[in-house]
C-alpha positions as CSV (number, residue, x, y, z in Angstrom):
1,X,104.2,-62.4,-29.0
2,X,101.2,-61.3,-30.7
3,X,100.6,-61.4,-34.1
4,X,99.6,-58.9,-36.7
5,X,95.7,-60.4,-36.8
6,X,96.1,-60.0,-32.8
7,X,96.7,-56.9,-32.5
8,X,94.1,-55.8,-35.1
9,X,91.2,-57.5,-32.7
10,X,92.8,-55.4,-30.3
11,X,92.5,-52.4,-32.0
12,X,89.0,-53.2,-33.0
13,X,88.2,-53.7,-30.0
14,X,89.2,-50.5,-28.6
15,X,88.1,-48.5,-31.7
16,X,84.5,-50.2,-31.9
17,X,83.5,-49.1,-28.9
18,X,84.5,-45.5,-28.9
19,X,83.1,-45.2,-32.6
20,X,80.0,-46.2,-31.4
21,X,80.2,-43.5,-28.4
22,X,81.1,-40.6,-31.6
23,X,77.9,-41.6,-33.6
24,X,75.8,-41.1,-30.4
25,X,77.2,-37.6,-29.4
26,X,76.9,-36.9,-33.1
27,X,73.3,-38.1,-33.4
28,X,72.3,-36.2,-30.4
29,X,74.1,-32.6,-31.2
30,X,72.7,-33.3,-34.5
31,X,68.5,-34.2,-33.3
32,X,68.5,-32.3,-29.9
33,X,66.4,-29.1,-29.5
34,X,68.5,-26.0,-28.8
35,X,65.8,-23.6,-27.2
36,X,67.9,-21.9,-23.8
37,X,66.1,-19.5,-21.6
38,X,66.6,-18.2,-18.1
39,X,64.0,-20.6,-16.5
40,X,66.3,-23.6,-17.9
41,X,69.5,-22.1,-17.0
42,X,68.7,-21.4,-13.2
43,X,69.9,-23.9,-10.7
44,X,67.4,-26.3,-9.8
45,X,66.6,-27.6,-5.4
46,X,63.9,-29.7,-4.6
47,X,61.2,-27.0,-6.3
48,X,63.0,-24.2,-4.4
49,X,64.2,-20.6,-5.3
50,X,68.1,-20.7,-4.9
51,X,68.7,-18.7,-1.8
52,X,72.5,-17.5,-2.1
53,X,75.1,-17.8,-3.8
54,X,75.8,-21.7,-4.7
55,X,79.9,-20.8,-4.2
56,X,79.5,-19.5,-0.5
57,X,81.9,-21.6,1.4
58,X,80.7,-24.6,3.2
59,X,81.6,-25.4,6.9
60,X,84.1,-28.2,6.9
61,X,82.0,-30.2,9.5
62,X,79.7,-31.4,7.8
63,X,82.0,-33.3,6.1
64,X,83.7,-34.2,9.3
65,X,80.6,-35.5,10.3
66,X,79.6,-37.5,7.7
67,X,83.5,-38.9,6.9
68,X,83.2,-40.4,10.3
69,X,79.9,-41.7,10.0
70,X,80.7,-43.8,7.2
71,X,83.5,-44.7,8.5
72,X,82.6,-46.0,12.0
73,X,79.8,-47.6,9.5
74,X,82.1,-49.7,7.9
75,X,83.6,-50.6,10.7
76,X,80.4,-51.9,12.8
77,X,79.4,-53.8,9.7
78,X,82.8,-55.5,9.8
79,X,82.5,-55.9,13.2
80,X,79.2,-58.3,13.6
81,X,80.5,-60.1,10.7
82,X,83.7,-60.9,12.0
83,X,81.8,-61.5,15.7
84,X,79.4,-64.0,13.9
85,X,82.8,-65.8,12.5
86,X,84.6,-66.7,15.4
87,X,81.5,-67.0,17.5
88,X,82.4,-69.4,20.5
89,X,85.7,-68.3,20.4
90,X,88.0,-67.0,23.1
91,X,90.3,-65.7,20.9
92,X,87.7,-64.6,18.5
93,X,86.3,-62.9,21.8
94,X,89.5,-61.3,22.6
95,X,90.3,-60.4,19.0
96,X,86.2,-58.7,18.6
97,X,86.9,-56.9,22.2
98,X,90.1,-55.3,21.0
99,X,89.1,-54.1,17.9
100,X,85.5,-52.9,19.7
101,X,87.9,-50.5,22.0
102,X,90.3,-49.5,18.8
103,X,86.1,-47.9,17.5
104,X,85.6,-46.7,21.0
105,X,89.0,-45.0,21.6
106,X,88.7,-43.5,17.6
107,X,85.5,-42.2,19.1
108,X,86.4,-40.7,22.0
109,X,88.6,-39.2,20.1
110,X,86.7,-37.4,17.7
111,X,84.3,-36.3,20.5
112,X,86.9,-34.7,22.8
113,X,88.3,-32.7,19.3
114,X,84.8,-31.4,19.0
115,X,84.3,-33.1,15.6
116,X,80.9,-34.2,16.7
117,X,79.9,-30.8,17.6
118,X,76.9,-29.3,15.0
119,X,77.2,-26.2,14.1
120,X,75.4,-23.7,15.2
């Protein structure tokens, strides 16, 4: 069990911390300049005029896409380390091959379901 003086430091730890966090949002709603206007309130692109509406929906493809892409990412980067581990290996070869078809077969997959497919 803890004692008294224990959970104090505990405390003061958790406390400290935040404190400090309070003075800082203070300070800076205290110091910062409040001067809105329309130029500082539009959204922002790359220098560009906002084109439409920023709550149009968004096709769920691009998504898609890029959900398998870092997936199958993952997966080759896995994949060469796990090759460069049992290098020499006939099981290792085996066990690369297999998991090399479990990517391709996910794959094929995804392309015969038309996830690959950019919009047009």
């Amino acid at each position: 069990m803890m004692g008294a003086e224990g959970l104090l430091f505990v405390a003061g730890l958790a406390a400290g911390p935040m404190l400090f966090l309070l003075v800082l949002l203070g300070i800076n709603a205290l110091l910062a300049p409040k001067r809105p206007n329309e130029v500082k309130s539009s959204a922002y692109e790359c220098g560009i005029p906002q084109a439409a509406s920023p709550w149009r929906p968004v096709n769920i493809r691009f998504s898609t896409v890029a959900l398998l892409f870092v997936i199958f990412d993952a997966e080759t980067v896995l994949l060469f380390a796990v090759a460069s581990r049992v290098r020499g290996s006939i099981a290792g070869a085996v066990e690369v091959a297999l998991f090399a078809g479990f990517l391709a077969l996910g794959l094929f997959y995804a392309w015969r379901k038309g996830a690959l497919k950019w919009p047009a």
